[in-house]
C-alpha positions in Angstrom: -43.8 118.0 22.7 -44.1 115.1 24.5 -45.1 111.7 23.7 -46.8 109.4 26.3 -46.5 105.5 24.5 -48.1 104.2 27.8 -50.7 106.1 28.3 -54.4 104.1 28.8 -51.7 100.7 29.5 -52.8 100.1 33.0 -55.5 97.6 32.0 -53.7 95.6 30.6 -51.2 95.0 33.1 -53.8 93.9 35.3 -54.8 91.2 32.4 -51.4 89.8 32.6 -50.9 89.3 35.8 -54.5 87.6 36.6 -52.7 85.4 33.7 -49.2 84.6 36.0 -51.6 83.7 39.0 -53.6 81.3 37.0 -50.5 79.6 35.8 -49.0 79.5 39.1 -52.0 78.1 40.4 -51.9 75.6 37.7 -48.5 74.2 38.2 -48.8 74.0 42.1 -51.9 71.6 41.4 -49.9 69.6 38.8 -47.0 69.3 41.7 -49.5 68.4 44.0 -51.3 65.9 42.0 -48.0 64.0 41.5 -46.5 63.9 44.8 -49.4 62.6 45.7 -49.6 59.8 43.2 -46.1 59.0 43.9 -46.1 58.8 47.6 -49.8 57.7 47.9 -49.7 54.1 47.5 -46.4 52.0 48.3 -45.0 50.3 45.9 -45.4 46.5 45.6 -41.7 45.3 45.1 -42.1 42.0 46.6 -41.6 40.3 43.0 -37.9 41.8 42.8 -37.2 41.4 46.3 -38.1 37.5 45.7 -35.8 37.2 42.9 -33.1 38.8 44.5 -33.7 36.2 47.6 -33.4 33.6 44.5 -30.4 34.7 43.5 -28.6 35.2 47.3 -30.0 31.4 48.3 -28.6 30.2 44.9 -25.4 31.8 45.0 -25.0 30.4 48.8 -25.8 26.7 48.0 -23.8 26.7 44.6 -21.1 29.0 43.3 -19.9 29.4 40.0 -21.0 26.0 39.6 -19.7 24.3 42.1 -21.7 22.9 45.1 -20.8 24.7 49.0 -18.8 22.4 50.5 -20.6 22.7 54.0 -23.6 20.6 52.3 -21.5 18.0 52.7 -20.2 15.9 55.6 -17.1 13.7 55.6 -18.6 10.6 54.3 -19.9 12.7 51.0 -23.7 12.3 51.7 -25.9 15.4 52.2 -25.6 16.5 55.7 -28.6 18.2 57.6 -26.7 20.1 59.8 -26.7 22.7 57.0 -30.4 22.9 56.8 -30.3 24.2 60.9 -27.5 26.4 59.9 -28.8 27.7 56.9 -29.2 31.7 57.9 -25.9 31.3 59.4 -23.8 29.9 56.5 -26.3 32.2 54.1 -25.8 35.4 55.8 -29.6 35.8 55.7 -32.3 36.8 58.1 -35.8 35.9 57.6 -37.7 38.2 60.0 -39.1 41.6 58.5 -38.9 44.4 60.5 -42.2 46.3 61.2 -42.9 49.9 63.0 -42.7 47.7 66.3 -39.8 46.4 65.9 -39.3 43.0 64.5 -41.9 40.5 63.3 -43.0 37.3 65.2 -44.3 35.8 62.0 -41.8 35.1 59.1 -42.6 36.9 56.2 -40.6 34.7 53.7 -40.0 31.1 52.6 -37.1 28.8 50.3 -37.3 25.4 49.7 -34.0 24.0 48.0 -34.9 20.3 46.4 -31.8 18.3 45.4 -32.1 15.8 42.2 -29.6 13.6 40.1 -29.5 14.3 37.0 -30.6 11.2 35.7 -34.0 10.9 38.4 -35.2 14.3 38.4 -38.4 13.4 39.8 -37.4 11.8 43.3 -34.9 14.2 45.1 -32.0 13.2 47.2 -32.2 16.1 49.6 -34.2 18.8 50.6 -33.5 22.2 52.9 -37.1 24.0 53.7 -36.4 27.0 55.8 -38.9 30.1 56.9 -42.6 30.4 57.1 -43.6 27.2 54.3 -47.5 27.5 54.8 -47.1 30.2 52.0 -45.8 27.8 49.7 -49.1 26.8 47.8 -49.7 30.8 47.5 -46.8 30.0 44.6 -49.2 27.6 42.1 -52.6 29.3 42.1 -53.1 30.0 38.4 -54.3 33.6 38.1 -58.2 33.1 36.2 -60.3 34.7 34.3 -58.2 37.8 35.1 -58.5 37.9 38.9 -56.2 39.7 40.6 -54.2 38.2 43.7 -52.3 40.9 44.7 -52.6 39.5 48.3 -51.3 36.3 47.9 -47.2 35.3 48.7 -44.8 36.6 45.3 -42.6 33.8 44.4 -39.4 33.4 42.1 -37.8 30.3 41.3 -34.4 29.0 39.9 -33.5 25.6 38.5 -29.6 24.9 37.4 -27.4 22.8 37.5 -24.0 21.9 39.2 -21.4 19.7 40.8 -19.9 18.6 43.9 -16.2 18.3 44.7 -16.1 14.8 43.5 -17.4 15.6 40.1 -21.4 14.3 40.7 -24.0 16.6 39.2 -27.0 17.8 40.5 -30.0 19.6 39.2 -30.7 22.1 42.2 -34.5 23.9 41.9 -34.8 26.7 44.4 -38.1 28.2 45.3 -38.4 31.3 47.6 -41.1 33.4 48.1 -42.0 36.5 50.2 -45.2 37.9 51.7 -45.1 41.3 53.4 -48.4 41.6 51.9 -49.7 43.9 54.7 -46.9 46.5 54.5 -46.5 46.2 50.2 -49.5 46.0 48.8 -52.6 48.5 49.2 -55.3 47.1 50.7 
């Protein structure tokens, strides 16, 4: 005699797999939906990219706390020569590159400011480099919880340091970058 264990089964095999399709479908929406979160808006990274300007225009003007040497010229004063060739002796370049090659219009700012340590209000020299019409984008307050988004992000640095001859200086750097167009989702 024989025993038939799945007989009147079939049913339920169609139940099971209308199950595995549902799933399926589920997860392939659940991919969807976060690729396209992820890659839908670009990221805004202009606040990271400013510090890290901060940090390269810092590191170029003073060095493990000593002052470059090229700010100098033989009499010891502050020589502007180093202001002209500031993307040279910085190793940095200023114009971001777009889909059409490279921007016209500087897309980032420094200002270095110069003080003595015992007048840090007046300072004794100043290197301004880039596209500085974006510097008053730095000191609007954000109020009442408005959102600027738009405007220029900016990082700054103050520290101190000293020249060859043992002076100190308290150097503020101020850099900021726009590339509002391409970072931020308008």
């Amino acid at each position: 005699m024989k025993i038939n264990f799945f007989r009147g089964k079939i049913g339920s095999d169609k139940l099971i797999s209308a199950y595995w399709f549902f799933v399926i479908i589920l997860i392939a929406g659940g991919v969807f939906a976060m690729v396209y979160l992820f890659y839908g808006a670009p990221y805004d990274i202009r606040e990271f990219e400013s510090e890290i300007l901060s940090d390269k225009v810092s590191d170029c003007i003073s060095f493990q706390g000593k002052l470059n040497g090229n700010l100098f010229n033989e009499t010891g004063t502050f020589d502007s020569d180093f202001e002209n060739n500031f993307f040279e002796e910085c190793s940095l370049n200023f114009y971001a590159e777009s889909e059409n090659g490279w921007d016209r219009e500087i897309q980032y700012f420094s200002e270095i400011f110069f003080y003595s340590v015992s007048d840090t209000n007046n300072s004794i020299f100043e290197i301004k480099n880039g596209n500085t019409n974006f510097v008053p984008d730095c000191f609007i307050e954000n109020k009442k919880g408005k959102s600027y988004e738009h405007l220029v992000q900016c990082s700054e640095k103050k520290f101190y340091s000293v020249d060859d001859s043992g002076k100190q200086y308290l150097v503020y750097v101020l850099v900021g970058v726009a590339k509002g167009e391409k970072n931020v989702k308008l």
